[in-house]
C-alpha positions in Angstrom: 15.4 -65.0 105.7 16.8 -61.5 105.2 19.0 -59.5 107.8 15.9 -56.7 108.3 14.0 -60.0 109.1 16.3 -61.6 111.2 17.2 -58.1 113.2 13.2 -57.9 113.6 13.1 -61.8 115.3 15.9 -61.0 117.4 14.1 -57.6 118.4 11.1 -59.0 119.2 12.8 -62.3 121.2 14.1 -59.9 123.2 11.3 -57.8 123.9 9.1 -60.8 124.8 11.8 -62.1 127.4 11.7 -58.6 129.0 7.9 -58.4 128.8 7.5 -62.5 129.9 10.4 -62.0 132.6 12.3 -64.3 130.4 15.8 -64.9 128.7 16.3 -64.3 125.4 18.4 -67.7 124.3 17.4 -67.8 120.9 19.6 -70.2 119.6 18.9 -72.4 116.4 17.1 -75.3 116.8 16.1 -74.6 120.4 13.6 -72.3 122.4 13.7 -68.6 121.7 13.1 -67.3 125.2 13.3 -69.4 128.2 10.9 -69.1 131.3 10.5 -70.7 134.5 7.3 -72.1 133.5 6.8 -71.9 129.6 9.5 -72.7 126.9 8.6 -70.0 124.3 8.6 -69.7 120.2 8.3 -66.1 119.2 6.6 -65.1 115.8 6.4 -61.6 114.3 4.7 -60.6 111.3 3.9 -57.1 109.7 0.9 -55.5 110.4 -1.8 -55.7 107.4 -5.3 -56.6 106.3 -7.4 -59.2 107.6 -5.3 -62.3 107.6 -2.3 -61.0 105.8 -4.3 -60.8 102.6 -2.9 -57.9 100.0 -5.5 -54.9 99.7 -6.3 -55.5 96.0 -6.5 -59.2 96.1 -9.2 -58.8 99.3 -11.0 -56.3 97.3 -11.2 -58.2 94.1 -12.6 -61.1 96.7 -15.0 -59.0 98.5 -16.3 -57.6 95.6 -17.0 -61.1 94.3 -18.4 -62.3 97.9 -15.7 -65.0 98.0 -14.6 -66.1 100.8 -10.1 -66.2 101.0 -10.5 -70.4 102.3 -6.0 -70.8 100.5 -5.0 -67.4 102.8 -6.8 -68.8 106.1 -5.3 -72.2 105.1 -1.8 -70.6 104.8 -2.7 -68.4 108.1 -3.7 -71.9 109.8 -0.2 -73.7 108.4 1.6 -70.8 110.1 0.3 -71.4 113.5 -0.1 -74.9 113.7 4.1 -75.1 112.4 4.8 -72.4 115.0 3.3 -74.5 117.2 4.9 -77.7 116.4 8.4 -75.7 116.4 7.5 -74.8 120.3 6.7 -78.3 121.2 9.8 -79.8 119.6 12.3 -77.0 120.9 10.7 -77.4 124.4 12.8 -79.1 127.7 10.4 -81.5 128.8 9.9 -79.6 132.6 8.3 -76.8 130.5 5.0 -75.9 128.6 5.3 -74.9 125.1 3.9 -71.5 124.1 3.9 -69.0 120.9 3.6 -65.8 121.2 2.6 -64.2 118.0 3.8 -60.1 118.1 2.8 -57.7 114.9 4.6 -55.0 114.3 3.9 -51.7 115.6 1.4 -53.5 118.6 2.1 -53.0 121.9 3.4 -56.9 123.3 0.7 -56.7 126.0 -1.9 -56.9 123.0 0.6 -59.8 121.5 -1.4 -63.2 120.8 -0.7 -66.1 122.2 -0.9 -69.9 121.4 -0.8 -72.6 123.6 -2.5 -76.5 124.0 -5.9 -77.2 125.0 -4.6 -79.4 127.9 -2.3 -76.2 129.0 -5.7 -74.2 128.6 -7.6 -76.3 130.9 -5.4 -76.4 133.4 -4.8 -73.0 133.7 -9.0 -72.6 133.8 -8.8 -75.2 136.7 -6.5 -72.6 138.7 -8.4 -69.6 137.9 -11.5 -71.4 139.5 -9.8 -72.9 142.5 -8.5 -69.1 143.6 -11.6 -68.1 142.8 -13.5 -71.1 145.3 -10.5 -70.1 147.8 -11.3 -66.3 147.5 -14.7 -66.8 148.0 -14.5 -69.0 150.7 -11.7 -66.7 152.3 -8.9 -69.7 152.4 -5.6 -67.9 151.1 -3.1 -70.3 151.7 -4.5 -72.2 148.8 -4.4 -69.2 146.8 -0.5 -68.1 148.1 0.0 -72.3 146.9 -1.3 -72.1 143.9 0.7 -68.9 142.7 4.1 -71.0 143.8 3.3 -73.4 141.6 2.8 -71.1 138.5 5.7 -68.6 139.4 
């Protein structure tokens, strides 16, 4: 990894801990911004065609109607290693995360990666508030938002 590289991580580790209310910690071989709830892995990637793919290799393919299966596969290794980075760097009282920033994107449009199980459970809490909204009970609502602050 080159300096311009690294300088870009750093940037964007820091940038995420301000946006997540996080601390940049960044340190090798451990998370890249700590959180009261989530351990996060930051990724950042230049901004370019669909799926990374060069302009004249995608139009070569287009123009062929073949579909780029090796650059989703690389796409897919990125992710799933990003993801296996989080889970490996994370304490255990925290859930792993990746946020995924490209270059030149505001980090409220960032992407980010986390498990099914952390997915569900998050869905379970949106639709208790919800009940508890509806029903007009807020002390299950002012619980609930303790326990993911």
């Amino acid at each position: 990894m080159g300096k311009k590289s690294k300088r870009k991580g750093k940037a964007n580790e820091r940038a995420v801990a301000k946006y997540w209310g996080g601390e940049k910690i960044g340190t090798l071989g451990g998370e890249d911004v700590r959180h009261n709830i989530f351990s996060i892995e930051t990724k950042t990637k230049p901004a370019r065609g669909p799926g990374s793919i060069p302009k004249p290799i995608l139009k070569r393919l287009e123009a062929k109607g073949s579909f780029p299966f090796a650059y989703i596969d690389r796409e897919y290794a990125f992710v799933r290693n990003a993801m296996t980075q989080a889970k490996l760097n994370a304490p255990s009282d925290k859930k792993p995360i990746v946020v995924f920033h490209i270059d030149g994107q505001h980090h409220k449009n960032d992407i980010v990666f986390v498990s099914t199980q952390l997915c569900c459970y998050a869905w379970e809490i949106v639709k208790l508030i919800e009940n508890a909204q509806r029903a007009g009970i807020t002390d299950v609502i002012d619980e609930q938002m303790g326990v993911l602050v």
